[in-house]
C-alpha positions in Angstrom: -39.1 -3.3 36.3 -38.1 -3.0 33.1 -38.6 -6.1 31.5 -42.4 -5.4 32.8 -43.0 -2.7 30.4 -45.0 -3.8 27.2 -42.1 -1.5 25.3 -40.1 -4.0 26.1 -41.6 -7.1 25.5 -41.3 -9.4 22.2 -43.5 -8.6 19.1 -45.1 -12.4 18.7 -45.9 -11.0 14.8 -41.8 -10.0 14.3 -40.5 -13.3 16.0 -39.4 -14.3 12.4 -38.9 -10.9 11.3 -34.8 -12.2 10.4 -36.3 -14.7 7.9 -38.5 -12.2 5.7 -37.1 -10.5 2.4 -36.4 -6.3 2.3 -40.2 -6.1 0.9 -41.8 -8.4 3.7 -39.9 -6.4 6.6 -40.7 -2.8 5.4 -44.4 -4.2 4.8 -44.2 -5.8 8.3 -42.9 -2.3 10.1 -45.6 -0.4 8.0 -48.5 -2.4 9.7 -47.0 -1.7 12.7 -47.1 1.8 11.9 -50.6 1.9 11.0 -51.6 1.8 14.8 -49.5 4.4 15.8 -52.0 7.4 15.2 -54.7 5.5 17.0 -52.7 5.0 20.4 -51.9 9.0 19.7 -55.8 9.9 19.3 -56.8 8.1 22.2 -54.4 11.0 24.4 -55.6 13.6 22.6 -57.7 15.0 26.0 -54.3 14.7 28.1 -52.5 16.6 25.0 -55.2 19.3 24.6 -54.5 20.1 29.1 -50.8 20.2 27.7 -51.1 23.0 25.0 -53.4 24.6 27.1 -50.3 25.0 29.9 -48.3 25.6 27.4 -50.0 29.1 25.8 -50.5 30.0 29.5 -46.6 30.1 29.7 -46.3 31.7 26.7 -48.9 34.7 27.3 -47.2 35.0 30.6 -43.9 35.3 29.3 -42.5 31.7 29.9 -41.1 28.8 27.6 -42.1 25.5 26.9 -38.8 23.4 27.6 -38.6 19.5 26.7 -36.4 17.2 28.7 -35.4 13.9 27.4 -32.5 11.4 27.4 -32.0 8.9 24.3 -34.1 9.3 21.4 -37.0 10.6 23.2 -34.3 13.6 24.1 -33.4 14.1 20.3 -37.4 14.4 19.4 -37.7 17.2 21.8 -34.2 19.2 20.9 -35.5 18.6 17.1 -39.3 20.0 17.7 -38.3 23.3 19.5 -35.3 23.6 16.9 -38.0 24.1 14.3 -40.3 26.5 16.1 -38.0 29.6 15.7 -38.3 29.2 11.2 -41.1 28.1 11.1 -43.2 30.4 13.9 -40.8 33.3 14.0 -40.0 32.6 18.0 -37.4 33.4 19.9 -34.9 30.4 20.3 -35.5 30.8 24.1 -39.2 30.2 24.0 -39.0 26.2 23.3 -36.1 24.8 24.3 -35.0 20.9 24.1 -32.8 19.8 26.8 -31.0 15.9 26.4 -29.4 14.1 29.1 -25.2 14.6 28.0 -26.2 17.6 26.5 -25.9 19.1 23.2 -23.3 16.4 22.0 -25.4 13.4 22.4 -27.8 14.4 19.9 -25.4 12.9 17.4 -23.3 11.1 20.2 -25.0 8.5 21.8 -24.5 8.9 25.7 -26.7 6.2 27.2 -25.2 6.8 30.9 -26.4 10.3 31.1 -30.1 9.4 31.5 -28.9 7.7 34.9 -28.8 11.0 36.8 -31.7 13.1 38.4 -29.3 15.3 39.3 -28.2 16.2 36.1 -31.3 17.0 35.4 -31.7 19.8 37.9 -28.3 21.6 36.8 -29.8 21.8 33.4 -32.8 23.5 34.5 -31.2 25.6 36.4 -28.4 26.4 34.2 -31.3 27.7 32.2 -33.2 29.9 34.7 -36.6 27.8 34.8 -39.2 29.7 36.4 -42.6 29.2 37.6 -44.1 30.5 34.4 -42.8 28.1 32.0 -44.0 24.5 31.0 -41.9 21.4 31.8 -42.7 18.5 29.4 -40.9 15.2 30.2 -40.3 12.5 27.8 -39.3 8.8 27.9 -40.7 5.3 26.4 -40.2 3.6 29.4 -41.9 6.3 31.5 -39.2 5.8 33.9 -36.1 7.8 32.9 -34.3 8.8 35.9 -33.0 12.1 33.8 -37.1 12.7 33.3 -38.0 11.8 36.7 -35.4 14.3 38.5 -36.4 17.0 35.9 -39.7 16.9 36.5 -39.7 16.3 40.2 -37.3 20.5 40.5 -40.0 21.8 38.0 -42.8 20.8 39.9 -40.8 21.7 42.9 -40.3 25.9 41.5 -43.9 25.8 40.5 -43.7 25.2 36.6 -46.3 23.5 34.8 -45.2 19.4 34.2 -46.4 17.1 31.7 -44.8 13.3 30.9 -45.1 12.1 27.8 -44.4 8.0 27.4 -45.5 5.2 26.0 -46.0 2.9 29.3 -49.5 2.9 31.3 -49.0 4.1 34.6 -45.5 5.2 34.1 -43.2 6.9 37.0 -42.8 10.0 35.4 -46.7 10.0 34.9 -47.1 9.7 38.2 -45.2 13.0 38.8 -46.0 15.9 36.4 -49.2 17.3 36.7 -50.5 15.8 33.2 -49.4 12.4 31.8 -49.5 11.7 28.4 -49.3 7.8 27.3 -49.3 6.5 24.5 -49.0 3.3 24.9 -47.2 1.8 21.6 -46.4 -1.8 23.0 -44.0 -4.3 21.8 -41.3 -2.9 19.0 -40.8 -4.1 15.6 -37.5 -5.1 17.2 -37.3 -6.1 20.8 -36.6 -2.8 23.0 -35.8 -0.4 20.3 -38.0 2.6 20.7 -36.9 5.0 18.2 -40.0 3.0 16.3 -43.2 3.0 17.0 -42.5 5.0 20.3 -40.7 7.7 18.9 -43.0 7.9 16.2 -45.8 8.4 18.6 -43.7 11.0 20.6 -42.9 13.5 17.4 -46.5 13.2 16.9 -47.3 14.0 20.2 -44.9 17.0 20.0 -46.1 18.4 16.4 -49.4 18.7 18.3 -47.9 20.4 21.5 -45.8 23.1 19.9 -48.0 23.7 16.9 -51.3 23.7 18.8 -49.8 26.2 21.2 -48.2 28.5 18.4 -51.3 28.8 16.9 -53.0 29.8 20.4 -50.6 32.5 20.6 -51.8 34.0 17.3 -48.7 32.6 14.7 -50.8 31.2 12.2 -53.5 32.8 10.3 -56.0 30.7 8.4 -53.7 27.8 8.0 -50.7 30.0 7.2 -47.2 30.4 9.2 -47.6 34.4 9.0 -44.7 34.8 11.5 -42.5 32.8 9.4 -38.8 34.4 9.0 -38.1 35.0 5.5 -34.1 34.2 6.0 -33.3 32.2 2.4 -34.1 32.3 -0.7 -36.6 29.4 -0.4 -38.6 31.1 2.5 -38.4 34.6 0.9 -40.4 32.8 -1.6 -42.7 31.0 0.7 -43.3 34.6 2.5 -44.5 36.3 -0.7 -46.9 33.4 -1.9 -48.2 33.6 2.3 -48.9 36.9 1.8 -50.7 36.3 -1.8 -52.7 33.3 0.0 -53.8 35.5 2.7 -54.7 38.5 1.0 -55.7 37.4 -2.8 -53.0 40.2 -4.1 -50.4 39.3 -6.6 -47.2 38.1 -6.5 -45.3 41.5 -7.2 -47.6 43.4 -4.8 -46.9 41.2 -2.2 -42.9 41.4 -2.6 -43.6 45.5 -2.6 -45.8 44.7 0.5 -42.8 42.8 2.2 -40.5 45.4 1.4 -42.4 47.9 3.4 -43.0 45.6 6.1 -39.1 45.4 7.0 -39.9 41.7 6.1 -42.7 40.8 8.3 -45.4 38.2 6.8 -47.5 38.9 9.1 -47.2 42.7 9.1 -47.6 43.0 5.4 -50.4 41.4 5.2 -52.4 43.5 7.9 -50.8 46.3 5.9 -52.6 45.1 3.1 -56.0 44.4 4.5 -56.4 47.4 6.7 -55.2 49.6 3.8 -53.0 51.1 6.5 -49.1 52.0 6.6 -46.4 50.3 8.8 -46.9 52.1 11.7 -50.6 51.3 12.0 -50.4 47.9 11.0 -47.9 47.1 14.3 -50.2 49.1 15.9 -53.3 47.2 15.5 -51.2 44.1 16.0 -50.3 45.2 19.5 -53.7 45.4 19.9 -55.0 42.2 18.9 -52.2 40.5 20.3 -50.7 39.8 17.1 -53.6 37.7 15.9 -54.5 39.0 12.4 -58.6 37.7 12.6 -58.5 40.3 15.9 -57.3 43.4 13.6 -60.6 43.7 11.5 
């Protein structure tokens, strides 16, 4: 029952919240911020099972794919729109999937998260397999959209994970590993683009970073398979590759040239003392983690 769930309740410190000034809500909404990365700590075992399913899909040559309706749909589409810039990924290997699909990410389509069914044409549309990771995501833990979803993924075989902000939620009590972060009563009654979807992109940065970096894409704390496709990231590539090596500037651009405009590639290039060829060699070997090439 949803008027059950503490995401859903009334905020007894916001009852006045329509009587404070512009300074005394944004201080109020702050506070209530504050306990946001504490709820998110305390899941921090359930997340770490997550990324661990989630690098076992992607060194077996399956995705990560978020499913969501609402907000919580939005969160996911944005977090595996980023990973391709920032990690140098294919745009297949974390997809975002929204209840309404890709026009109620700026169009809301509230009736869309009704149907389980829907659900299961979108993962199906998509070819999900056995290898990849499913990860669920609603507040109220109870999505239908979520439910269905996770219900054919667990169903083919695929790795499930919920991620809500309700105890004992329904989607919890299918996927494989729940994840809940339980935020409690909104700022304003019910709306869980707050606290809850703050919790949730947390929760996310965590999953899809986490993994990326079990898969070898960062080196030190550096994005070394970023893709170098403006002029702010060409930048960013050369001063990666100056970070990570101790070079200059103007060796690094040489070293990026010769790489065909691979970070990570240069730099190998430039630590081995070895040519193109050997560098993607070495690579291959480690797996494309650089710390394996010495």
């Amino acid at each position: 029952m949803l008027d059950k769930l503490p995401t859903e309740q009334r905020n007894p410190k916001t009852m006045d919240i329509d009587t404070k000034s512009i300074k005394e809500i944004l201080e109020i909404m702050n506070r209530e911020d504050y306990t946001v990365p504490q709820t998110v700590q305390k899941e921090i075992p359930s997340i770490e099972k997550a990324v661990h399913r989630t690098v076992r899909s992607f060194k077996s040559n399956g995705r990560l794919i978020y499913i969501g309706a609402g907000t919580s749909g939005r969160l996911g589409v944005l977090d595996a729109s980023e990973c391709p810039p920032t990690f140098g990924v294919s745009s297949e290997m974390v997809k975002g999937l929204i209840s309404g699909g890709m026009e109620a990410i700026t169009k809301a389509k509230e009736g869309a998260e009704d149907s389980e069914i829907m659900a299961k044409q979108d993962l199906t549309e998509i070819n999900l397999t056995e290898n990849d990771t499913v990860i669920g995501i609603a507040a109220s833990g109870r999505t239908p959209y979520v439910k269905g979803g996770l219900s054919y993924a667990k169903e083919i075989g695929a790795s499930t994970v919920s991620i809500s902000n309700n105890k004992n939620s329904e989607i919890g009590k299918i996927a494989e590993i729940a994840i809940e972060a339980e935020t409690g009563p909104e700022v304003i009654t019910g709306s869980t683009r707050l606290k809850a979807g703050t919790a949730q992109k947390l929760i996310l940065n965590m999953i899809s970073t986490a993994s990326m970096i079990g898969v070898g894409k960062v080196y030190e704390n550096l994005m070394v398979d970023l893709q170098p496709t403006n002029k702010k990231l060409v930048d960013r590539s050369k001063r990666i590759i100056v970070e990570a090596t101790q070079v200059d500037y103007a060796t690094a651009e040489n070293y990026l040239q010769k790489a065909n405009n691979s970070v990570k590639t240069a730099i190998v290039m430039i630590l081995l003392n070895c040519n193109f060829e050997e560098a993607t060699q070495h690579l291959d070997q480690a797996e494309g983690f650089i710390r394996k090439t010495n």
